[in-house]
N, C-alpha and C positions, 0 to 999 in steps of 0.2 A: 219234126216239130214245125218246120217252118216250108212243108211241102204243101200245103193251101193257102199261101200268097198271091193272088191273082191282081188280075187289073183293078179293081175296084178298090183292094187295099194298099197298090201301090200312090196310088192318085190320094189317098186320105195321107198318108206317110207325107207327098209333097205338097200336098196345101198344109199340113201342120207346119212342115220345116219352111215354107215358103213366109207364114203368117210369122214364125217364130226370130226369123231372121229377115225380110224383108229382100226383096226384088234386086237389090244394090249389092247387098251382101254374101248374096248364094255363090257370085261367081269365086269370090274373095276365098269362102270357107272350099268350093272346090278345088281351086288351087293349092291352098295350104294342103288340103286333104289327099291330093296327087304328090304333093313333094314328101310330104311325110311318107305315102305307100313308099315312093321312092328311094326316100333316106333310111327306112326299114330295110326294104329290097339289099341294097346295097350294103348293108352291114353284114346281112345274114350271110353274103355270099364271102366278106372278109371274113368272120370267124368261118365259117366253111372251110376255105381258102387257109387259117392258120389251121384251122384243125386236122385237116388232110398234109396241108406241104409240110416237111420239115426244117425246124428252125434252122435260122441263117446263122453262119457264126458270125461274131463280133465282136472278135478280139481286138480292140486297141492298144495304142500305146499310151500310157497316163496325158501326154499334151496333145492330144485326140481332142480335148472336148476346146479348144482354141480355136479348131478349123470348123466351128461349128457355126452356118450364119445365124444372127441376131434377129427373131424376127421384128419388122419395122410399125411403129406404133400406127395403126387404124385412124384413115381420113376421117370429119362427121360424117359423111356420107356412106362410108362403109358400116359405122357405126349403126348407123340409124337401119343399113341394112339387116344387120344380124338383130335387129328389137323385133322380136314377136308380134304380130299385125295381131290389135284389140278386135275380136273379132264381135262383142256385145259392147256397147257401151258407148 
């Protein structure tokens, strides 16, 4: 299906996404677009990983879940970290 892709239609592909999203913002939408391959990547290799190892036991004793650290409440800064970059608008 998509074995006559050649030069000419890759260059239309980046001037539409160029027109579409503007000079500022390519780089922005590549990055997101590399961390997500990433954050894909890296999942599939954990279920892999549960799907092949065998479960860990984990038996505790009921005052088990006391030794458990609290996680600690998020700076604005981290906050603002995890906010999805507007990538229109």
């Amino acid at each position: 299906m998509f074995s006559n892709i050649g030069l000419p239609e890759i260059l239309i592909i980046l001037l539409i996404v160029l027109i579409l999203f503007g000079a500022k913002r390519i780089p922005e939408v590549a990055g997101s677009l590399g961390k997500g391959i990433n954050e894909f990547k890296r999942n599939m290799s954990e279920a892999q990983r549960a799907i092949t190892e065998p479960p860990r036991d984990e038996t505790r004793s009921i005052g088990a879940e006391r030794d458990v650290p609290r996680p600690t409440p998020a700076t604005p800064e981290e906050e603002e970290a995890r906010q999805p970059k507007r990538l229109l608008g």
